[in-house]
C-alpha positions in Angstrom: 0.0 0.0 0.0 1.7 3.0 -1.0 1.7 7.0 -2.1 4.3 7.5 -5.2 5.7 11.0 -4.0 6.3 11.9 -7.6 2.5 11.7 -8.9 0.6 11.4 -5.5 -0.8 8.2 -7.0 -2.4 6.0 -4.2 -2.4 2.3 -4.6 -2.7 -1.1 -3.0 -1.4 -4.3 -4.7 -2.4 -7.9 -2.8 -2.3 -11.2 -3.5 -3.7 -14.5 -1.4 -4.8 -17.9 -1.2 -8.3 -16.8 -1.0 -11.0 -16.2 -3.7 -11.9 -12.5 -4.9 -9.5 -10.6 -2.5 -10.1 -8.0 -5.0 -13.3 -6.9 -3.5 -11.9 -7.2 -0.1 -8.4 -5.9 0.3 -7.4 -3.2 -1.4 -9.2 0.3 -1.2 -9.0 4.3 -2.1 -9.9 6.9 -3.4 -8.0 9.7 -5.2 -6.6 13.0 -3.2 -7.8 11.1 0.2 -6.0 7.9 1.1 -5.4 4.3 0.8 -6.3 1.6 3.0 -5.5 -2.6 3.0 -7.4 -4.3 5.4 -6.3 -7.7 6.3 -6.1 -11.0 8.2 -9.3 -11.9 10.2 -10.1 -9.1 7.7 -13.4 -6.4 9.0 -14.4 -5.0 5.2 -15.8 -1.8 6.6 -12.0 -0.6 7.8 -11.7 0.5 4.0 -14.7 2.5 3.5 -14.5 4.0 7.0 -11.0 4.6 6.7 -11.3 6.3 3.6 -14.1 8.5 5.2 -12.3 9.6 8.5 -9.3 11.0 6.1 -11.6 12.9 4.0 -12.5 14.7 6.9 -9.7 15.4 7.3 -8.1 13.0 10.1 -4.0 11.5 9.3 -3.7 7.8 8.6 -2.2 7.8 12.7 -5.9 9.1 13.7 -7.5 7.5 11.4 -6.6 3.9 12.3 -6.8 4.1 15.7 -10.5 5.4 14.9 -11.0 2.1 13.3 -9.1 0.2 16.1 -10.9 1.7 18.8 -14.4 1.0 17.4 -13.3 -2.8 16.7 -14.2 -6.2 18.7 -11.2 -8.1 17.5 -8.4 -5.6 16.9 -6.1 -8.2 17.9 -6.7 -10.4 14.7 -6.8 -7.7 12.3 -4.4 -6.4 10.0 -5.0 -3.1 8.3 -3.0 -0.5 6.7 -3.5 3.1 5.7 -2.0 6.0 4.0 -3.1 9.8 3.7 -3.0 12.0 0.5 -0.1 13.9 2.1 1.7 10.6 2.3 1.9 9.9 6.4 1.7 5.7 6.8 -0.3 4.1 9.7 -0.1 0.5 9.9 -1.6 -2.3 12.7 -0.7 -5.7 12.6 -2.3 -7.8 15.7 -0.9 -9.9 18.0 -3.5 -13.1 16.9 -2.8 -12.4 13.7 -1.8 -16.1 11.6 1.9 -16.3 11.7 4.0 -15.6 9.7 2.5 -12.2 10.3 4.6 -8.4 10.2 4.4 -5.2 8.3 7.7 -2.5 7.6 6.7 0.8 6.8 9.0 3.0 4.6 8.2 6.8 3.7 4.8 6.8 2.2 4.1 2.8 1.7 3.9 0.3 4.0 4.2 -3.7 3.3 2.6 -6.6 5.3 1.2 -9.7 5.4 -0.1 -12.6 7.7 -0.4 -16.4 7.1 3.5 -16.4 5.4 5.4 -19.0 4.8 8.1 -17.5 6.3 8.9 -14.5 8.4 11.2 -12.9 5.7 8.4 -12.0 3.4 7.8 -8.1 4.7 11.4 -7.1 4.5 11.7 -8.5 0.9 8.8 -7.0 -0.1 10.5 -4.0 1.0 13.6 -4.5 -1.0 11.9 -4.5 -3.7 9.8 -1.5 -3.6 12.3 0.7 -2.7 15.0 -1.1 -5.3 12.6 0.1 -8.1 11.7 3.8 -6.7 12.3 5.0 -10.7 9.4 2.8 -12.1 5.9 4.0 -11.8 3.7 2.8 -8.7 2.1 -0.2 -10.0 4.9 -1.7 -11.3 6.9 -1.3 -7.9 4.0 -2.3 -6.2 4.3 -5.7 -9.0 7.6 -5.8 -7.6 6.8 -6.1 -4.1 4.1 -8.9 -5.1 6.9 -11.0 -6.6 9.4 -10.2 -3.7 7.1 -11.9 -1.6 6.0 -15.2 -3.3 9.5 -15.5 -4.1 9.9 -15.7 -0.3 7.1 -18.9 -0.3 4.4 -16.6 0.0 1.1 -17.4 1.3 1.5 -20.9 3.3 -2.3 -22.3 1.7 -0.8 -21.3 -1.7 -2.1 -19.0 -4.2 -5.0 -18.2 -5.7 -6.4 -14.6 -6.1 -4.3 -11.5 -6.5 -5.6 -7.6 -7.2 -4.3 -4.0 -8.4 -6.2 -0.7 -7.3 -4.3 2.7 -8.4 -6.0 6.0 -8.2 -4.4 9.8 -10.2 -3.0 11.9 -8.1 -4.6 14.7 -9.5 -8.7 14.3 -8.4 -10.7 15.2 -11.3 -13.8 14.8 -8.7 -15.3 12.1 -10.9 -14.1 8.7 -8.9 -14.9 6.4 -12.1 -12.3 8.5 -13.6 -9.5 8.9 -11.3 -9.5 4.8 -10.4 -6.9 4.6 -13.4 -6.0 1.0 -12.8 -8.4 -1.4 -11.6 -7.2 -5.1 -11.7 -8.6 -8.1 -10.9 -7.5 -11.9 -11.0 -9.8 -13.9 -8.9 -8.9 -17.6 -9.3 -6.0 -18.7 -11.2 -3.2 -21.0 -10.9 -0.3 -18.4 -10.9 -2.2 -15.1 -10.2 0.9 -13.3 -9.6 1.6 -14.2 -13.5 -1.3 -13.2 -14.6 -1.9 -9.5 -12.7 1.3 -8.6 -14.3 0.0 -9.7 -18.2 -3.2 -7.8 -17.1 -0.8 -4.8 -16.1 1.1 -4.9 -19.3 -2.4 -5.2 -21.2 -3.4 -2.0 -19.2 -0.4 0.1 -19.9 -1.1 -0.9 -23.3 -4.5 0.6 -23.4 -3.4 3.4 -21.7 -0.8 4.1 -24.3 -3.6 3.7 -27.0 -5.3 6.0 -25.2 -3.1 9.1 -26.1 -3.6 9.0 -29.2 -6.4 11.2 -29.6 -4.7 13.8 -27.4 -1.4 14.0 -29.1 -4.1 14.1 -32.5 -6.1 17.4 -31.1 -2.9 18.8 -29.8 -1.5 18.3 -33.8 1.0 16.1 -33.1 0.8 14.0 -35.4 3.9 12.2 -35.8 4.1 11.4 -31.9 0.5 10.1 -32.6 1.4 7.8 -35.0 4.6 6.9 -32.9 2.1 6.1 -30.4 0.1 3.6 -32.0 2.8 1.5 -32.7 4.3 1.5 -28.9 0.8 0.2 -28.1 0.7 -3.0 -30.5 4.4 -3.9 -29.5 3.4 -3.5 -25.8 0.6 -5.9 -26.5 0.8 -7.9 -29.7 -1.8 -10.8 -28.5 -4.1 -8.6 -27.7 -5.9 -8.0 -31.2 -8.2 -5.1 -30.1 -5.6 -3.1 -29.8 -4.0 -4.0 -33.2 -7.1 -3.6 -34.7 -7.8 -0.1 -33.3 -4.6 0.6 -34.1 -4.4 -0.7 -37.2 -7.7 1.1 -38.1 -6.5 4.7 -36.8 -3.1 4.3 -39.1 -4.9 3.2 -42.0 -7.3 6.5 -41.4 -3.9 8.4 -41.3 -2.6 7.6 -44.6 -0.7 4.4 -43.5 -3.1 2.1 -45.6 -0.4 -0.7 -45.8 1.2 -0.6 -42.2 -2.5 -0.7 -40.7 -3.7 -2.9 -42.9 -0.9 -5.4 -41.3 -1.7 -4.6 -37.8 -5.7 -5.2 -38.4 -4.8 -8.2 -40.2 -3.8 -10.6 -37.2 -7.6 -10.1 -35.7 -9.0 -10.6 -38.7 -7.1 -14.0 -38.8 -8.1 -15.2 -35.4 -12.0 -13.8 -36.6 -13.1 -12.8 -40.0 -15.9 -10.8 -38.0 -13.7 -8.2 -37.8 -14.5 -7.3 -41.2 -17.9 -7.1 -40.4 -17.0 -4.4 -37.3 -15.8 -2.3 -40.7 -19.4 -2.2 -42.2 -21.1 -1.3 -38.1 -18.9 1.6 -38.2 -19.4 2.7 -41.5 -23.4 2.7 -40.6 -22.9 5.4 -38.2 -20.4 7.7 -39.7 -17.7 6.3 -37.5 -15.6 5.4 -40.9 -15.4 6.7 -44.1 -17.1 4.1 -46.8 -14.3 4.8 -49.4 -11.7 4.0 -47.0 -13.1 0.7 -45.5 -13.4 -0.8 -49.4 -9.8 -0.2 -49.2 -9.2 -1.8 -45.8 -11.5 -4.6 -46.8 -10.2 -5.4 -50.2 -6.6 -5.4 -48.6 -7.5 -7.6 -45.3 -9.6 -10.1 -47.4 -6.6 -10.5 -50.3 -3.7 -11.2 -47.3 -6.0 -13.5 -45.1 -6.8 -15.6 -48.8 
């Protein structure tokens, strides 16, 4: 659970044997705080938490609001962190061993039910080994630290990635800017960090239209390709892509791009025609793209 002092991005990574911890560990919300609430876990310490900081109490006053008000403080473990960055963390004395937390400046790491006692401090390690990466991946970092270190003793199952802007734009749907979720899998560690590369991905894409109202037009395009190489299984994005070059003046380079989802489904053609039918594509242009995508796929 962690502030990134650069952006003032809040975030809280987790991963356990134990099914959805997505909708149960990790909580915040954007220029207020962060909270993971753990162990014997009490849900309502991250919506309460979140609510004492917004009016204004520290993530010291905050928790031991939450503490006081609890039956069985003892078995919980809950951490919290404030929009200015000040760390409060709790880890109880009934808590499952292997059980500890070590705060740094603005993050804290802990965990319960370990393997082994060692999992905290590596966790540690790595977060603060990759303070030049961006929150989520350090927060990754700290994930993989830990399983490395044997992890949950049950074994793994769930794992989940909350990150909110550090710049509110008062609209909450908005400012939750990654939102993962893995909530039964095999090796969910794996697969939150594909779903983080798919995300960054998407959030690349994303720029595109900015860079093309700003007229920059050549760091558009530049753009677009960072996005398929970021991804290249992930054929939305090489079909969007594709599309947007192709609508460019890069008939040939987008062509190839739109080609691999039109190889795993001809459908795709089809999408052409949809967005044709509401002005979302020029007809002229998607004959082109058409007559090009059906003469490589034969």
């Amino acid at each position: 659970m962690a502030r990134d002092e650069k952006t003032g991005e809040l975030g809280v990574a987790v991963e356990s044997h134990y099914f959805q911890v997505g909708p149960v560990v990790p909580w915040a919300i954007a220029g207020v705080g962060a909270v993971a609430t753990q162990s014997m876990v009490n849900i309502s310490f991250g919506p309460l938490g979140l609510e004492y900081m917004r009016n204004g109490y520290t993530a010291a006053q905050a928790i031991k609001a939450l503490l006081a008000a609890d039956t069985q403080p003892e078995s919980r473990q809950v951490a919290l962190v404030d929009a200015a960055g000040n760390v409060a963390v709790h880890t109880g004395e009934k808590c499952i061993p292997a059980a500890g937390h070590r705060a740094g400046d603005g993050f804290s790491v802990q965990a319960n039910l370990m393997e082994k006692d060692t999992v905290w401090d590596a966790m540690y390690g790595a977060f603060t080994a990759t303070r030049e990466q961006p929150l989520a991946e350090r927060m990754m970092a700290a994930l993989e630290a830990a399983e490395a270190q044997g992890g949950d003793i049950r074994g793994k199952q769930s794992a989940a990635m909350l990150v909110v802007t550090g710049k509110p734009t008062g609209h909450s749907w908005e400012d939750r800017i990654i939102d993962l979720r893995v909530e039964d899998a095999p090796d969910p560690i794996k697969e939150l960090r594909r779903l983080l590369s798919v995300k960054r991905a998407y959030m690349t894409l994303n720029d595109y239209e900015g860079l093309v109202q700003a007229g920059e037009k050549a760091a558009a395009l530049d753009i677009l390709r960072k996005a398929t190489k970021m991804a290249p299984d992930m054929v939305e994005i090489q079909f969007w892509a594709g599309l947007s070059l192709a609508e460019e003046g890069q008939l040939d380079e987008g062509c190839e791009l739109m080609l691999r989802a039109v190889r795993k489904d001809r459908r795709w053609i089809e999408a052409l025609h949809r967005l044709v039918a509401v002005d979302r594509l020029k007809a002229d242009l998607a004959e082109k793209v058409e007559a090009q995508l059906t003469a490589a796929r034969l």
